[in-house]
C-alpha positions as CSV (number, residue, x, y, z in Angstrom):
1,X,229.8,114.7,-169.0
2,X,232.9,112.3,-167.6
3,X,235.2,114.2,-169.9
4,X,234.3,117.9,-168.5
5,X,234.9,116.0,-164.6
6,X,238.2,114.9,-164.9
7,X,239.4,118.2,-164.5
8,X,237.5,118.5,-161.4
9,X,238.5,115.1,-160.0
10,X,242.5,115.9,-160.8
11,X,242.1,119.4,-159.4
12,X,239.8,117.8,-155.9
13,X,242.5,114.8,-156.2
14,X,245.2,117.1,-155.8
15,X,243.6,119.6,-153.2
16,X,243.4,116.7,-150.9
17,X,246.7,114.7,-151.1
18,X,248.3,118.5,-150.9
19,X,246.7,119.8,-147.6
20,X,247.6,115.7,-146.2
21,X,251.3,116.6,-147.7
22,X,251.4,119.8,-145.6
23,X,250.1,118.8,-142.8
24,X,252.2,116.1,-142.2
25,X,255.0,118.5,-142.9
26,X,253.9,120.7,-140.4
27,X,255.8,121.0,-137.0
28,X,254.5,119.7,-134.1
29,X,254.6,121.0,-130.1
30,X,256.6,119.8,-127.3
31,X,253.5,121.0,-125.2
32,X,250.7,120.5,-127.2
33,X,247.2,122.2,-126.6
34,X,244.2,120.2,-125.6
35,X,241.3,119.8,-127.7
36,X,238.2,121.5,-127.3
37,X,235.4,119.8,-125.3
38,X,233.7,117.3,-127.3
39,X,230.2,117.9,-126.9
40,X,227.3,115.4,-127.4
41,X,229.1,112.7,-127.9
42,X,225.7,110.9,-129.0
43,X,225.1,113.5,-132.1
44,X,224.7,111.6,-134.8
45,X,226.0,113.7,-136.7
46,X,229.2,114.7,-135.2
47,X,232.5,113.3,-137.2
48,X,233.9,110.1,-136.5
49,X,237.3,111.9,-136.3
50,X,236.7,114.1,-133.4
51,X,236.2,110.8,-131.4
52,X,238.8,108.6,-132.2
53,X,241.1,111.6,-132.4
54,X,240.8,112.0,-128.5
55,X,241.3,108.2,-127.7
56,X,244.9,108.5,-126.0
57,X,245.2,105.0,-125.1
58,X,244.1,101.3,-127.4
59,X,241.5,99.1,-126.4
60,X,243.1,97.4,-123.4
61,X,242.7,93.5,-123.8
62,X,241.5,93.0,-127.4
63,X,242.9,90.9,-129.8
64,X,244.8,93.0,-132.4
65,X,242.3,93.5,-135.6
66,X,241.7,95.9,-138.4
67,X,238.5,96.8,-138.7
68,X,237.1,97.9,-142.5
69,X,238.9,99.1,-145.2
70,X,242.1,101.6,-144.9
71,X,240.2,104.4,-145.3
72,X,237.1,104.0,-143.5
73,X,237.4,102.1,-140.6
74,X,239.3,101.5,-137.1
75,X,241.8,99.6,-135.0
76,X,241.2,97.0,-132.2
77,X,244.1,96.1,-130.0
78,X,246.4,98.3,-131.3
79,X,250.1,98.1,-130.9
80,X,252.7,101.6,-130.4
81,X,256.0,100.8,-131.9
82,X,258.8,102.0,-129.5
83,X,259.8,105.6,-129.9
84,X,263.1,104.4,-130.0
85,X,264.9,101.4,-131.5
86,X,268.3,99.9,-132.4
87,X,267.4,100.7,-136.4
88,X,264.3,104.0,-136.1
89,X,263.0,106.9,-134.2
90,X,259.1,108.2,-134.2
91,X,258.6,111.4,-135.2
92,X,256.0,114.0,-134.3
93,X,255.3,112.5,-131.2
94,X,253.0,115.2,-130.1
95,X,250.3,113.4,-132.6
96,X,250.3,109.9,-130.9
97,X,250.2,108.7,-134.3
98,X,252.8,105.8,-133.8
99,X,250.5,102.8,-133.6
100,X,249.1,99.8,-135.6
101,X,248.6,96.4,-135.9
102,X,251.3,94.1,-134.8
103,X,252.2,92.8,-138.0
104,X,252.9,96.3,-139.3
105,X,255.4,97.2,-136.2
106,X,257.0,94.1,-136.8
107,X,257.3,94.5,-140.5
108,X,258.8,98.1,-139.5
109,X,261.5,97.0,-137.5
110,X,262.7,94.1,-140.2
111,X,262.6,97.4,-143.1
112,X,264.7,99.1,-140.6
113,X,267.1,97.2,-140.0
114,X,267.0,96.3,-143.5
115,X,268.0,99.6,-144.3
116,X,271.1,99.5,-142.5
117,X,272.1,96.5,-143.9
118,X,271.3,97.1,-148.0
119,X,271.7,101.0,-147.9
120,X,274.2,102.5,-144.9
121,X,271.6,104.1,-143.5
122,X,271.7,104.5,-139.4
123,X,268.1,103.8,-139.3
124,X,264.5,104.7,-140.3
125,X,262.5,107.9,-139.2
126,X,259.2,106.9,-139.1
127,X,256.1,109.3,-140.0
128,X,252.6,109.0,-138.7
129,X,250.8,105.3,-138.4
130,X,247.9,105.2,-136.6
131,X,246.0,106.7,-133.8
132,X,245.7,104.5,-130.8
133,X,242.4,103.1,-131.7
134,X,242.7,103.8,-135.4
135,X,240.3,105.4,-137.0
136,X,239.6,108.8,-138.8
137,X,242.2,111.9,-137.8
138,X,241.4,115.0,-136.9
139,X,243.9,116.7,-139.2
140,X,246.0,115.0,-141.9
141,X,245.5,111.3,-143.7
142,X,242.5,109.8,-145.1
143,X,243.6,106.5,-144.8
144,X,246.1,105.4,-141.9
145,X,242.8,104.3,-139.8
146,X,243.2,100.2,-139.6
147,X,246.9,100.0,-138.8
148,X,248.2,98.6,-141.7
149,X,249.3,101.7,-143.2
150,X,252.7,103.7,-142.2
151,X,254.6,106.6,-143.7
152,X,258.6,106.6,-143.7
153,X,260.6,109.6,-144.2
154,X,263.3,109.7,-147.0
155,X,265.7,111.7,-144.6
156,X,267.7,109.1,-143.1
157,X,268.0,108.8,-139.5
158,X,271.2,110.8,-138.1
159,X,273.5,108.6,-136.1
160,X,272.3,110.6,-133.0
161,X,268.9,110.2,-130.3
162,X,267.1,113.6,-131.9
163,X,265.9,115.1,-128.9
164,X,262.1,115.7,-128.6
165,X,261.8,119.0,-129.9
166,X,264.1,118.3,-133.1
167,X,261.3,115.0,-133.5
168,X,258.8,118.3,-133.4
169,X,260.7,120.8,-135.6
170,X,262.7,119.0,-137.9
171,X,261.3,118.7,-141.5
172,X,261.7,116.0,-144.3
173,X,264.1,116.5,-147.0
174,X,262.0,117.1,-150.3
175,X,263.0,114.7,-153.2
176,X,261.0,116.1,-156.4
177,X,262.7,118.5,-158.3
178,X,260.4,122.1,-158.5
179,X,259.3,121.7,-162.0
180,X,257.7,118.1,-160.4
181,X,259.5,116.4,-163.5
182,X,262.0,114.4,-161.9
183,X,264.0,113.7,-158.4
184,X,266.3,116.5,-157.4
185,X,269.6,114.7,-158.1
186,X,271.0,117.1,-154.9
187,X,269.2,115.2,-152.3
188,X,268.0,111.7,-153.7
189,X,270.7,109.3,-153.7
190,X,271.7,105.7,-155.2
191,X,270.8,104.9,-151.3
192,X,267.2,105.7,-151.5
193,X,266.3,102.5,-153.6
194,X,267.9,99.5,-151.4
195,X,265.4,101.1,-148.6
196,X,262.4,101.2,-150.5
197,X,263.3,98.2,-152.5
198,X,263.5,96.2,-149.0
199,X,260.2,97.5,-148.1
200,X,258.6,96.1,-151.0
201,X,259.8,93.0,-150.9
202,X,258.5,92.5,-148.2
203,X,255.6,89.8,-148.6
204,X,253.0,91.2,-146.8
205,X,253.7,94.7,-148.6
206,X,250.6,95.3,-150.7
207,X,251.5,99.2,-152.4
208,X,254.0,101.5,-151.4
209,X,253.0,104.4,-152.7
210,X,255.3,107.2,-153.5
211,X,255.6,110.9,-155.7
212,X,255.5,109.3,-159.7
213,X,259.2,111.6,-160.1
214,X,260.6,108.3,-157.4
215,X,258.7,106.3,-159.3
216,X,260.2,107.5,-162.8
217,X,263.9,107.6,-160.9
218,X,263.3,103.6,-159.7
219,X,262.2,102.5,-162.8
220,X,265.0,104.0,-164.3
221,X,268.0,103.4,-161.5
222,X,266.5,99.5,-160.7
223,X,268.7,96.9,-161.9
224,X,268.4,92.7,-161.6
225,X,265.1,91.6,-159.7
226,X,262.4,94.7,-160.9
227,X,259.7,92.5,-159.6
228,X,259.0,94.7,-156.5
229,X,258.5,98.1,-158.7
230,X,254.7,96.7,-159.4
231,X,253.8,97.3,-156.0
232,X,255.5,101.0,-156.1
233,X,252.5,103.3,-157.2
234,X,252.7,106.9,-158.2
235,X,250.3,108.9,-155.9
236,X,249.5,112.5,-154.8
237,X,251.9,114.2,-152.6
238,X,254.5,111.8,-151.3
239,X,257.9,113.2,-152.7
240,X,259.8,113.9,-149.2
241,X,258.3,110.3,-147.5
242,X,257.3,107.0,-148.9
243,X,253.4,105.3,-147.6
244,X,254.0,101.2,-146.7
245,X,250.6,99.4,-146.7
246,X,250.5,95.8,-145.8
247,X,247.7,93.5,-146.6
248,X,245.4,92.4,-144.1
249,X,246.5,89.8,-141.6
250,X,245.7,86.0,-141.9
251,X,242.3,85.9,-140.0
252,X,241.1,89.3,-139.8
253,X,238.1,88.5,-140.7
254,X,236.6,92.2,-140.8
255,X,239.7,93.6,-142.4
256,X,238.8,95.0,-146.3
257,X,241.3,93.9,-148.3
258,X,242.6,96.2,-151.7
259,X,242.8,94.7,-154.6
260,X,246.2,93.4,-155.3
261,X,248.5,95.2,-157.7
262,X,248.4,94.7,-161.9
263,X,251.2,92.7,-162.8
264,X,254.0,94.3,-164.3
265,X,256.8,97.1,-163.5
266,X,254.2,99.7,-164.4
267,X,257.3,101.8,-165.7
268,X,256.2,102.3,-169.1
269,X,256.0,106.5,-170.7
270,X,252.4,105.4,-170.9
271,X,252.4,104.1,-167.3
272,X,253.5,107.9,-166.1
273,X,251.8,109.8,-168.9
274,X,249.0,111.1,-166.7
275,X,251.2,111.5,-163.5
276,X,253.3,114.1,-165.8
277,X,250.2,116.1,-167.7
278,X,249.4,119.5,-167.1
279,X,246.4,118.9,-165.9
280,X,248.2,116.6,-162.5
281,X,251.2,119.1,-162.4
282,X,248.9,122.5,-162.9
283,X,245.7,121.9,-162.0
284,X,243.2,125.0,-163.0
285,X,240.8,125.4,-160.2
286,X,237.1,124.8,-161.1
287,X,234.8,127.5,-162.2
288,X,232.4,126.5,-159.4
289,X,233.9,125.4,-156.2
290,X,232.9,122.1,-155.3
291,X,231.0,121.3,-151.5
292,X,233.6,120.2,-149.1
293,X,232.5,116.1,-148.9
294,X,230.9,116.0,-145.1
295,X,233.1,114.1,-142.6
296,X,232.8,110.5,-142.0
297,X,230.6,109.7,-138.7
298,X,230.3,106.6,-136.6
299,X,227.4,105.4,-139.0
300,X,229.7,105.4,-141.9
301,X,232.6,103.0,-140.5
302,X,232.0,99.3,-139.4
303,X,229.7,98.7,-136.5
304,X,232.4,97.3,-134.5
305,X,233.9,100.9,-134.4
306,X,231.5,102.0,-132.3
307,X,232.8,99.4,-129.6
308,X,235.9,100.3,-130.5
309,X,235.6,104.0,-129.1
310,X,233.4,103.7,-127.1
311,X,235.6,100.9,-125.0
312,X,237.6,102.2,-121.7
């Protein structure tokens, strides 16, 4: 029975991380449309997403706390990092996705400037973090919803302000190579790894999760130190950004922690075998098509989320 699922998983696997990987690829609006009315707010029943997803502002006066684990959970006291700074610019601003816990803004600006020191890079564009209040989003991520979790674009920034609708239209150079094998030798360059390197070096880094061809070209173009590769982990999607997830803060007490990384480079052909098998790269679709897994509600996450949204 487990052996005829793993085809299922990969192929489920795979659907998701693809429709997260185009939709944060997709273009956003200088004038974006409104949501629909809620409705009953109360419904039991009604996602947890469609909630946090129309929280425009963060819990005013609450200490800064991630609530529950990464992917199921929310975001007290909530900080934005600045649209614009001496080392990044936000992008997609239209999804008021730049916010998360202090420690991870902070840990942004260091990578940035980081960036500019180790790699010649002008700066960092920065993907989505969280919504306001954390939580599930409407469209996009399944994880992203305590603040400790940020994407960064491989395109460096261009030693210009973008103006709002370029931050709306612009799209991410991709790194991967068609045939998904390897990086495209076109586009990634000997830059790319002093940038992610700096990121996870970072102490309070706990994965940074990219497509397994930058994994493969890492392993192979890493020289001296190689400790930081074991927190670089081969994941769906991710081959025109990289994902930074911190641990959770000293004394965030309702914070669920991941377990920490395996020792070890993970760079092994065994270590990248599966990332690389037909069944990953060219996934059949299942005979029977599986039930779409119902959204998460309000009864799902942490109690404290319910506070959470429901504060002014």
């Amino acid at each position: 029975m487990i052996i005829r699922l793993i085809p299922l998983l990969v192929t489920l696997a795979v659907a998701a991380f693809a429709a997260t990987a185009a939709h944060t690829q997709d273009k956003g609006s200088v004038d974006p449309k409104p949501l629909p009315p809620l409705g009953n707010p109360n419904d039991p029943s009604l996602a947890a997403k469609e909630l946090f997803g129309r929280k425009a502002t963060p819990v005013a006066a609450r200490p800064a706390q991630p609530i529950g684990f990464y992917a199921k959970g929310c975001l007290a006291g909530g900080e934005v990092l600045p649209i614009n700074g001496d080392a990044w610019q936000v992008m997609r601003l239209s999804r008021n996705r730049y916010y998360a816990h202090p420690a991870m803004v902070a840990l942004l600006k260091r990578v940035a400037a980081k960036a500019q020191q180790a790699a010649g890079w002008p700066g960092l564009l920065i993907g989505d973090m969280s919504q306001p209040r954390g939580g599930p989003m409407i469209t996009g991520h399944a994880s992203h919803q305590v603040g400790l979790d940020a994407d960064i674009w491989l395109t460096p920034m261009p030693n210009r302000m973008l103006s709002r609708n370029e931050r709306e239209e612009m799209s991410a150079v991709m790194m991967v190579r068609p045939d998904r094998l390897d990086i495209d030798p076109r586009v990634w360059k000997p830059s790319h790894l002093p940038v992610i390197r700096a990121a996870a070096q970072e102490p309070q880094v706990e994965r940074i999760f990219v497509n397994a061809a930058i994994k493969k070209a890492l392993c192979r173009e890493a020289k001296g130190d190689r400790s930081w590769l074991s927190k670089v982990r081969p994941m769906y999607g991710h081959d025109y950004h990289f994902h930074v997830r911190i641990k959770c803060p000293a004394g965030s007490t309702e914070c669920e922690s991941q377990p920490p990384v395996t020792e070890g480079e993970a760079c092994r052909a065994g270590d990248l075998a599966y990332w690389f098998s037909d069944a990953v790269l060219h996934p059949k679709p299942p005979v029977t098509p599986p039930k779409p897994k119902p959204p998460l509600t309000l009864a799902d996450l942490p109690p404290a989320c319910r506070d959470v949204v429901a504060a002014p």
